[in-house]
C-alpha positions as CSV (number, residue, x, y, z in Angstrom):
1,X,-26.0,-2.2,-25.2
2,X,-29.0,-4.6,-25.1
3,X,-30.4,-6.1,-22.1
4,X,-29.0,-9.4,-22.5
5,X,-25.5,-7.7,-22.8
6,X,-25.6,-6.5,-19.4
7,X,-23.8,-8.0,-16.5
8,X,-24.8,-7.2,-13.2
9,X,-22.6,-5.3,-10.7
10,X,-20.6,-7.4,-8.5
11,X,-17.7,-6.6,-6.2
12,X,-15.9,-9.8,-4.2
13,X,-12.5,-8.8,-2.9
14,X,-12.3,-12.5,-1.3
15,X,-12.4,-14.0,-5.3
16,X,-9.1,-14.3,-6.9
17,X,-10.6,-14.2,-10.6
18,X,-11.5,-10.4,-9.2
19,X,-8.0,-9.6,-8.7
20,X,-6.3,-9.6,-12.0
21,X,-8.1,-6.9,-13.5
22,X,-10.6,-5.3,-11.3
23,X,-11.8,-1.9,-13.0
24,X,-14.3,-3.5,-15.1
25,X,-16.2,-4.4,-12.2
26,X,-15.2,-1.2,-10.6
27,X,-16.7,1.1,-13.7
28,X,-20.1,-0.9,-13.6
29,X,-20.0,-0.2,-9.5
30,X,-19.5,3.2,-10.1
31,X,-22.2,3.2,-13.1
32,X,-24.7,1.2,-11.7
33,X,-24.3,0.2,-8.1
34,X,-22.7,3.4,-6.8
35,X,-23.6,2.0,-2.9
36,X,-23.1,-1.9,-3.3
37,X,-24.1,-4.5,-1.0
38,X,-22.1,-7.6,-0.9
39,X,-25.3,-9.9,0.4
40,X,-22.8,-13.0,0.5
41,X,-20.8,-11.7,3.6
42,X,-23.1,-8.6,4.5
43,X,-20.9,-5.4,3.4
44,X,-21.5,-2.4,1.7
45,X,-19.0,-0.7,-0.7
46,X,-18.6,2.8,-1.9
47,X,-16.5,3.0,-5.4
48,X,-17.0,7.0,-6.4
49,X,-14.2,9.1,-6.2
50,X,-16.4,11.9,-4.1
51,X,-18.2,9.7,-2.1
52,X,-14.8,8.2,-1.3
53,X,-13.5,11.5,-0.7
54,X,-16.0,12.3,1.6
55,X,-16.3,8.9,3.8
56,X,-12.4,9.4,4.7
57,X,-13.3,13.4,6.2
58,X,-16.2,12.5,7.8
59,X,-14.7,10.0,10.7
60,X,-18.0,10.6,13.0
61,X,-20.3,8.7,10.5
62,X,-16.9,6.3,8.8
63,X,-15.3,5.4,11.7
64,X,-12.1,3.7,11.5
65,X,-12.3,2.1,15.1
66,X,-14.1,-0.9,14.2
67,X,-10.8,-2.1,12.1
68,X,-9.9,-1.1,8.6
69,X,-10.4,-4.2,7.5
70,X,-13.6,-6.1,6.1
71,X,-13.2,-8.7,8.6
72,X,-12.6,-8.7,12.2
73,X,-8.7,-9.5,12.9
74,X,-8.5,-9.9,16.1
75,X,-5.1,-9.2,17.2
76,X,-4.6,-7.7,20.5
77,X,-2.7,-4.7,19.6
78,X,-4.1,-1.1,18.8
79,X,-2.9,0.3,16.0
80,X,-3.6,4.0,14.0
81,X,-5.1,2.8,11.2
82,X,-8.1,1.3,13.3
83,X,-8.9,4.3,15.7
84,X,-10.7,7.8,15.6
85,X,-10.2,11.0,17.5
86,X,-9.1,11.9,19.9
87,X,-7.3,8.4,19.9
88,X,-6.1,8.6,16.9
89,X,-4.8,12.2,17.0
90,X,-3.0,11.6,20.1
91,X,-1.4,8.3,18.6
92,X,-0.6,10.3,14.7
93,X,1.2,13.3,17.2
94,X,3.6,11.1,18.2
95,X,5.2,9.8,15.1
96,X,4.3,12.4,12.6
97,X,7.4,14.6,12.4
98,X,9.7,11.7,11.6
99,X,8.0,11.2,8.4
100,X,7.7,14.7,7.0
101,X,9.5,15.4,2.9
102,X,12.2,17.1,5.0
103,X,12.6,14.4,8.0
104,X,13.1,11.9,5.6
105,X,15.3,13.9,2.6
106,X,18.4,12.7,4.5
107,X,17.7,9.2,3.7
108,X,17.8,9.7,-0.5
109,X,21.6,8.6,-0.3
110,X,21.3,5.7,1.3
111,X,18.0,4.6,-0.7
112,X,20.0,5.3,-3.7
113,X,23.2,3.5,-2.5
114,X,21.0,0.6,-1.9
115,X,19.3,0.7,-4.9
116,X,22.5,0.3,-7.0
117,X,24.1,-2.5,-4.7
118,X,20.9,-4.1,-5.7
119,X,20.9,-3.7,-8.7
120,X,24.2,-3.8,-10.0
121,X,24.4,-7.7,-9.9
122,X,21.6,-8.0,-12.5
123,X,22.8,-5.5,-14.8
124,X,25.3,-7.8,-16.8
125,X,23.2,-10.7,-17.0
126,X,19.8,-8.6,-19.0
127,X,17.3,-10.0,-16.5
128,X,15.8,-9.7,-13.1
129,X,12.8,-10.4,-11.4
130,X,11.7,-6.4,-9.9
131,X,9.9,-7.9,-7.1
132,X,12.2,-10.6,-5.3
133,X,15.7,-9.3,-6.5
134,X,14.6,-5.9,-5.5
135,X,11.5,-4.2,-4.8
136,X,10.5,-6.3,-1.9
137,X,14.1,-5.7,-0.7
138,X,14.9,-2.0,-1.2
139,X,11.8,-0.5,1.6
140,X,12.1,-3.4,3.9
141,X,16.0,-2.7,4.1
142,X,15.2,1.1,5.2
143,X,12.3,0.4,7.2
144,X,14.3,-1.9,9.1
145,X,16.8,0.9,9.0
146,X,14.6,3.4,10.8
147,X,13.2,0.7,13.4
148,X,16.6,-0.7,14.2
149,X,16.2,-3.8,13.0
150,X,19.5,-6.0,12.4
151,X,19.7,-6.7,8.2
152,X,20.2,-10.2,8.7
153,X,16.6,-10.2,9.9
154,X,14.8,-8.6,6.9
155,X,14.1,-11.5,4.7
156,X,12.6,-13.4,7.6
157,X,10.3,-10.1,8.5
158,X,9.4,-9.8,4.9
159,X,7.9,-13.1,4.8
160,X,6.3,-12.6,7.5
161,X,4.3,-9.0,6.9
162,X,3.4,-10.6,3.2
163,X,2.0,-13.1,4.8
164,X,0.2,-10.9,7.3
165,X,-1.7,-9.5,4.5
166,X,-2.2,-12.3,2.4
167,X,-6.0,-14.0,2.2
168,X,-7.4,-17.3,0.8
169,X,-9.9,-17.1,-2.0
170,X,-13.8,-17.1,-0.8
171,X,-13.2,-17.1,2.6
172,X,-13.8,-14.0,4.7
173,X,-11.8,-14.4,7.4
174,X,-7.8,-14.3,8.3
175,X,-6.1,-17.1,7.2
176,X,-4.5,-19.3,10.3
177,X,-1.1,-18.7,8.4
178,X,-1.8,-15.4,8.7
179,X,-2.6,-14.3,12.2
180,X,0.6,-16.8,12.8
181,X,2.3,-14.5,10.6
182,X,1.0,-11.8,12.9
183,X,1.7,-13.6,15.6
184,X,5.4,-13.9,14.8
185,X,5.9,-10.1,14.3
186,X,4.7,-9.5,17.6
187,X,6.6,-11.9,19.4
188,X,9.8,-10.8,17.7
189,X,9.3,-6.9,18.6
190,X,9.1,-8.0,22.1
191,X,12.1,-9.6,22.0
192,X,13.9,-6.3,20.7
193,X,12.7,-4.4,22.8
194,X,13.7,-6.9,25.7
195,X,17.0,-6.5,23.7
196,X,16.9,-2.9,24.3
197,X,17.0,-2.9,28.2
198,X,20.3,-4.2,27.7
199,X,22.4,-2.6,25.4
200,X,23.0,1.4,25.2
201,X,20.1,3.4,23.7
202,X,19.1,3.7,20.2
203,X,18.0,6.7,18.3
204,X,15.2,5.5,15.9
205,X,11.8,5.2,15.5
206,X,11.5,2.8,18.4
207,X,13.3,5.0,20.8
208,X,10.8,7.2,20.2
209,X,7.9,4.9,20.9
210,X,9.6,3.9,23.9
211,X,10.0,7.0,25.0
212,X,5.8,8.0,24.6
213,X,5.3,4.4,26.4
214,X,6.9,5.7,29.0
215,X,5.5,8.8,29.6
216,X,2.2,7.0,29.5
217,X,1.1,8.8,26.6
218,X,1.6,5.3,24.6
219,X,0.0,2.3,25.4
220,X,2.2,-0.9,25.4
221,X,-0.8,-2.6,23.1
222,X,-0.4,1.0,20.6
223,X,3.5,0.3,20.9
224,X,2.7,-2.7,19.3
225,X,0.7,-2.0,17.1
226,X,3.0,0.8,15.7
227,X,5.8,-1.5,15.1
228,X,3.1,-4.1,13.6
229,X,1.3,-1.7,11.0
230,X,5.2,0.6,10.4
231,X,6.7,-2.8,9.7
232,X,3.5,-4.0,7.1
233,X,3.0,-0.9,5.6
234,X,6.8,0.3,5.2
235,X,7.3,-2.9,3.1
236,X,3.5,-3.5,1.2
237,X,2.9,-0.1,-0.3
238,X,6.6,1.2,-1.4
239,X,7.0,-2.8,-3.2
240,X,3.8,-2.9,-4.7
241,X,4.2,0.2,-6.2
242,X,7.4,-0.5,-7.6
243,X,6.1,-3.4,-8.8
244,X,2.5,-1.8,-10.5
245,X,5.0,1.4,-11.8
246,X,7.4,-1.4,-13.9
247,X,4.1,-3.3,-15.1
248,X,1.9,-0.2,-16.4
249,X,5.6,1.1,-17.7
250,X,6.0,-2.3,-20.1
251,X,2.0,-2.2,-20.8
252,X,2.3,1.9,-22.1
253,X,5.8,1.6,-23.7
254,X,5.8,5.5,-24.6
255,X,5.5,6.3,-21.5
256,X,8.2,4.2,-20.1
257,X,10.2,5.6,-23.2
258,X,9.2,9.3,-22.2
259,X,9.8,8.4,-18.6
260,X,13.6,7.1,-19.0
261,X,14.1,10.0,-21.3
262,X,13.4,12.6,-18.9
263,X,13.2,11.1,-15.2
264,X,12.8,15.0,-14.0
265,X,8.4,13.4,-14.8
266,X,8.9,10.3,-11.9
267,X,6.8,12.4,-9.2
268,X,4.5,13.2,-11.7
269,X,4.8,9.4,-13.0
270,X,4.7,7.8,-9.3
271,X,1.3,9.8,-8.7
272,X,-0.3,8.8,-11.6
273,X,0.7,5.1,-11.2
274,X,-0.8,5.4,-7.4
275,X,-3.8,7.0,-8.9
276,X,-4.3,4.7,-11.9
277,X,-3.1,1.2,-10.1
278,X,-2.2,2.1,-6.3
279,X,-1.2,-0.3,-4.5
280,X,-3.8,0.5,-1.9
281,X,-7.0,-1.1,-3.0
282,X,-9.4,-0.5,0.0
283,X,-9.7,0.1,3.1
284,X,-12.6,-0.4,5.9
285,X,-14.9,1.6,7.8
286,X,-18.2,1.6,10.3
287,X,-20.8,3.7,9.5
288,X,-22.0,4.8,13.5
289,X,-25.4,5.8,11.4
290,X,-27.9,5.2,8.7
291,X,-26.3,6.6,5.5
292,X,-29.0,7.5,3.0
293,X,-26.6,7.9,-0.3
294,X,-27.8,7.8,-3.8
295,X,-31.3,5.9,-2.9
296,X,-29.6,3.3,-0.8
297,X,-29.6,2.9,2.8
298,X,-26.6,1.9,4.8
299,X,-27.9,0.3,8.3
300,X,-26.0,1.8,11.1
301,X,-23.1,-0.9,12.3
302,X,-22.1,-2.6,8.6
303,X,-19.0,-2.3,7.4
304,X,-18.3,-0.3,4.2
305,X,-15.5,-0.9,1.7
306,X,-14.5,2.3,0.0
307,X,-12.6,1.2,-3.3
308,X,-9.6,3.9,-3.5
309,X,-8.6,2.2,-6.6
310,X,-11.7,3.0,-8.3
311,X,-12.3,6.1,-7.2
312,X,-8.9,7.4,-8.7
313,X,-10.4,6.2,-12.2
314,X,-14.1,7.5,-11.7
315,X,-14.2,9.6,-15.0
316,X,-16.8,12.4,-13.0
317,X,-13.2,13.8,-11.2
318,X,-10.8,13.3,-14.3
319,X,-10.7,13.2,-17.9
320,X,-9.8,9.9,-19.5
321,X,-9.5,8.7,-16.2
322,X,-8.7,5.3,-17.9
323,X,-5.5,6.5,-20.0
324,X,-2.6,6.0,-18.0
325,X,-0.6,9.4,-18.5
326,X,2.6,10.0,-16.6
327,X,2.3,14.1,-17.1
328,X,-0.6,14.1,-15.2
329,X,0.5,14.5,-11.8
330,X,-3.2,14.0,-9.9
331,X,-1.8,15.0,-6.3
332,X,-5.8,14.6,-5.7
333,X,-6.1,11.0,-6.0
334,X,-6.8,8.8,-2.6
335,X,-3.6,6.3,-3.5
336,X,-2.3,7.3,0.2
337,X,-5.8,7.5,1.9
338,X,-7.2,10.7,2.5
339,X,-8.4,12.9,5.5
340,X,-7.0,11.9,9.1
341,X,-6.0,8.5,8.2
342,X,-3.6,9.8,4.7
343,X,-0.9,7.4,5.0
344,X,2.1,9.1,7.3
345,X,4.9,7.3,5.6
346,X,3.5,8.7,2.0
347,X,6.8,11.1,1.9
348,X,8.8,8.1,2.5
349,X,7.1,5.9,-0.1
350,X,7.5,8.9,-2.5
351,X,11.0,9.4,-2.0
352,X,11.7,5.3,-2.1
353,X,10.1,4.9,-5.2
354,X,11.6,8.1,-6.9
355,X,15.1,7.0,-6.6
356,X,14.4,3.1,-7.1
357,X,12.7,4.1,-10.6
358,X,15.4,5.9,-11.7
359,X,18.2,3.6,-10.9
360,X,15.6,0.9,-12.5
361,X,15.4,3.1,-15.8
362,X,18.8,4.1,-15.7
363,X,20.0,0.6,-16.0
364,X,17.3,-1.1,-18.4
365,X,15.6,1.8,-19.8
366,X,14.6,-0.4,-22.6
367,X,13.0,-3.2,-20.2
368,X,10.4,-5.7,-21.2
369,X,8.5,-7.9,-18.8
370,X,7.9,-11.7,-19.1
371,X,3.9,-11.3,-18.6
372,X,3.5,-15.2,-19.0
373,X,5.5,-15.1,-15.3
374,X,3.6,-12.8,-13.3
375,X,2.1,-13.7,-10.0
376,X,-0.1,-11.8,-7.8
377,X,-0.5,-11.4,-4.3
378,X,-4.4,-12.2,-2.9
379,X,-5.7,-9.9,-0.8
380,X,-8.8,-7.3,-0.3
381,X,-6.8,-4.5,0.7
382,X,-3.4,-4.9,-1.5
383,X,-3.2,-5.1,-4.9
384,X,0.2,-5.8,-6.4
385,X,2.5,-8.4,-7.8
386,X,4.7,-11.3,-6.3
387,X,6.7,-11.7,-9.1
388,X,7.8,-9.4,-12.1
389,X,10.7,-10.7,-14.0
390,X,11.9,-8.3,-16.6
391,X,14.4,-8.6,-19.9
392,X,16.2,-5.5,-21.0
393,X,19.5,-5.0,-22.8
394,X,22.6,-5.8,-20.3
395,X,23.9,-2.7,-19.2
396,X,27.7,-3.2,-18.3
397,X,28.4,0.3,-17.6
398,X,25.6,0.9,-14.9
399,X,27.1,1.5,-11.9
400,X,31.0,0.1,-12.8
């Protein structure tokens, strides 16, 4: 390549032109600006997959307390995903055994059962839209579930955690629609658990909350911000993926013909789609020290993006790391975090979208998405679709 032909690194998770196709930019990061410093809004950002790998274990210099976020939210709750030991091992204890492989196996027949009652309307007609008509649906429905939230309720708490994530383009900041959105989720758990006081007790994942809150090793602000970041995150990462599994599918047709030949591959598929286009872009950290990495300084106090989704395609941890190959199965990859903040719902997530793909490839195995129709969520820390709408042979035998 000559001189003139090359383009500068540049990494702005705040413009939407970014968010179609990011790995371009995220390949000349890793090539050329291994330790990046957005100048514009004074952040760094790390896009290797073993410097990545090594920020998430090493909480004492990337601390998570600061927020996970690039910018400062402001919302008067604590929650894990912004908290360090011993806080954040105290808070983890709590929930952790609800959400092992085996706590959550007793759920597969009811996430299948819902899957197929969601499903089976579209299958006649040849069409459906993954995201709306079902992916956005299906982990809201069981998250709901778990929390004992009433079903009537879940569209309205959808809306409200996408828009909790959602950010406008070029500004760094939250969105006013956005910490409403917030806002609103906050005010409605406190009216449940007002609720609560009143009827006889519940055994769910609140109960349990309720139960630390009141033997003061839970905070009422930590209650909240459980309910806030188990109500975001059991929706945004299960749907996204979903939706990014159906996309990459229609974009690498002999996989998806592999895949609905033999769905025994979907754990291997679903970690290679969370490795080659999680749905987890980034999350935030402090560094509580000057980092000297790769001839850069990072000055003690700045905030540092580490780029999961480039990281799982850095092509120094695996080969053709830009081929998307179901049979892969990188259990490695940082799709779900890594160290003491690895996502605790990941088994759930798992399980959701191994059922969900095979009712999905079970009744359109031949599927084809309308790519003139897709839409995109905007944010820094999501990536993922708002709409997918999908053709595929009309399947009158699925699920009669």
């Amino acid at each position: 390549m000559s001189l003139h032909e090359f383009e500068a690194p540049h990494y702005d998770p705040y413009d939407y032109r970014h968010h179609d196709d990011p790995y371009p930019d995220y390949k000349r990061l890793r090539d050329h600006a291994p330790v990046f410093h957005n100048t514009k809004f004074d952040f760094y950002a790390l896009s290797r997959y073993e410097d990545c790998f090594r920020a998430v274990r090493d909480f004492k210099t990337f601390s998570s307390a600061n927020g996970s976020n690039l910018e400062d939210i402001n919302v008067e709750v604590a929650t894990i995903l912004d908290s360090d030991p011993p806080v954040h091992t105290r808070l983890r204890h709590i929930i952790v055994d609800l959400f092992t492989p085996d706590s959550i196996a007793s759920l597969e027949g009811s996430v299948r059962q819902l899957a197929i009652e969601l499903l089976a309307p579209h299958a006649r007609t040849g069409s459906i839209n993954v995201i709306t008509d079902f992916a956005a649906r299906l982990p809201m429905a069981i998250i709901c579930r778990l929390l004992g939230f009433p079903r009537e309720d879940e569209d309205m708490l959808r809306g409200w955690t996408d828009m909790a994530v959602h950010r406008n383009e070029g500004e760094f900041g939250v969105p006013i629609e956005s910490r409403e959105a917030m806002g609103k989720l906050i005010e409605y758990f406190e009216q449940d658990i007002a609720q609560r006081a009143k009827l006889p007790p519940r055994q769910d994942v609140i109960a349990r909350l309720l139960s630390a809150e009141s033997a003061k090793t839970l905070s009422h602000g930590e209650l909240m911000g459980f309910m806030l970041i188990l109500s975001v995150a059991g929706n945004e990462t299960t749907t996204k993926l979903l939706g990014n599994m159906t996309y990459q599918l229609h974009r690498h047709r002999d996989q998806r013909d592999l895949l609905a030949s033999d769905t025994m591959l979907l754990p291997s598929a679903i970690e290679e789609t969370m490795r080659y286009d999680g749905p987890t872009q980034m999350m935030a950290r402090t560094v509580t020290r000057d980092v000297e990495l790769h001839g850069e300084t990072i000055p003690a106090g700045k905030k540092v993006a580490l780029i999961f989704t480039s990281a799982n395609r850095d092509e120094r941890k695996y080969e053709n790391a830009e081929s998307y190959d179901i049979r892969r199965n990188p259990r490695d990859h940082l799709g779900f975090g890594g160290g003491l903040h690895s996502c605790v719902g990941a088994a759930l997530a798992r399980l959701e979208a191994r059922v969900a793909m095979k009712e999905l490839l079970t009744m359109m195995p031949d599927f084809v998405v309308d790519e003139s129709k897709l839409d995109r969520m905007h944010s820094p820390n999501v990536r993922g679709f708002t709409t997918v709408p999908v053709s595929f042979t009309p399947n009158a035998g699925y699920a009669a």
